[in-house]
N, C-alpha and C positions, 0 to 999 in steps of 0.2 A: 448846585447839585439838584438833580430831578428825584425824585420820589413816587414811586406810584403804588397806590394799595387797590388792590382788588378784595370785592367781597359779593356772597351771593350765592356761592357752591355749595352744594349739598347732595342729599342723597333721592332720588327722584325712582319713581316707576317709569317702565317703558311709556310712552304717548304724556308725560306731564311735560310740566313747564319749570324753566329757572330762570332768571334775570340776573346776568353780573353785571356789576357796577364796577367802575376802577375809576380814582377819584388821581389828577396828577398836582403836585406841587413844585413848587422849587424856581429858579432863575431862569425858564425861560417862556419865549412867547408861544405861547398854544396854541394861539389862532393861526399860524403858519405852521403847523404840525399834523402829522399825520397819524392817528393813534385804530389801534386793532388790537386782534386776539388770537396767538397762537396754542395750539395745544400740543399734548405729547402723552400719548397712550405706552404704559409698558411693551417695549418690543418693538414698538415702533418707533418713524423719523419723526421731529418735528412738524408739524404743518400750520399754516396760513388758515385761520380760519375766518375772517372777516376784517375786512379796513374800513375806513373813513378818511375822505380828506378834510383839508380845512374848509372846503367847499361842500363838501357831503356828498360829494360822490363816496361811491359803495364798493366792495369788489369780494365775493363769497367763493369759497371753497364747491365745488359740484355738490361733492356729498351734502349743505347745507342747505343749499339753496331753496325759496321755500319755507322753511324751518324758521331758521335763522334767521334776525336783524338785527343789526349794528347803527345806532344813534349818538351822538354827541350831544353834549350841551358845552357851548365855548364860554360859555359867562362863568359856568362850573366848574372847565376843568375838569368835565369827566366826560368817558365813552359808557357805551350800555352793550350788553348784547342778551338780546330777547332769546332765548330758544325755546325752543316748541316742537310737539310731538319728538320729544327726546327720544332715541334708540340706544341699547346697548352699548355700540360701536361709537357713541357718541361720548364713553366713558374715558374720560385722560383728565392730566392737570391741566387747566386755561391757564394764561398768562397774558395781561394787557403790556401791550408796547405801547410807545409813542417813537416817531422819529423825527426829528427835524428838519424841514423842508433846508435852509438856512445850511447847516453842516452836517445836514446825512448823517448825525449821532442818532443812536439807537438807546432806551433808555426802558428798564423792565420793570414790571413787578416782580413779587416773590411768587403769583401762583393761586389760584383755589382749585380744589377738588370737585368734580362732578363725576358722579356715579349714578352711572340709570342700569336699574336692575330690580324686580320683582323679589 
């Protein structure tokens, strides 16, 4: 079984910064994984907000681009996601995934909070 805990979310003004972190454990190999961060604002769909592969290629949502950075550390077992100059609309729940290169399983956290608001 995979495990993933995110932490790092908080309450920020417009233009700060926050760093989540999501640390993965459990049976499988992670240097063949793909790990990112989806979020989901009240009202809204899902979205895609950063990946990484096992090679560190990158792949960002428009709205973040800029902003945003997504790093791994593979010895760790964790992904990062820098954000900067936070806006409003940048307020939803994050959520780290990993996927599986191997079997295309999808594997989640529970979620941290970000809220940027004055």
């Amino acid at each position: 079984q995979v495990q993933l805990v995110e932490s790092g979310g908080g309450l920020v003004q417009p233009g700060g910064s926050l760093r989540l972190s999501c640390i993965a454990s459990g049976r499988i190999d992670f240097s063949i994984a793909v790990m990112g961060w989806y979020r989901q604002a009240p009202g809204k769909q899902r979205e895609l907000v950063a990946e990484v592969t096992n090679g560190g290629r990158t792949n960002y949502v428009d709205s973040v681009k800029g902003r945003f950075t997504i790093s791994r550390n593979n010895a760790k077992n964790t992904v990062y996601l820098q954000m900067d100059n936070l806006k409003p609309e940048d307020t939803a729940v994050y959520c780290c995934y990993l996927r599986s290169i191997i079997t295309g399983n999808y594997y989640w956290g529970q979620g941290t909070q970000v809220t940027v608001s004055s």
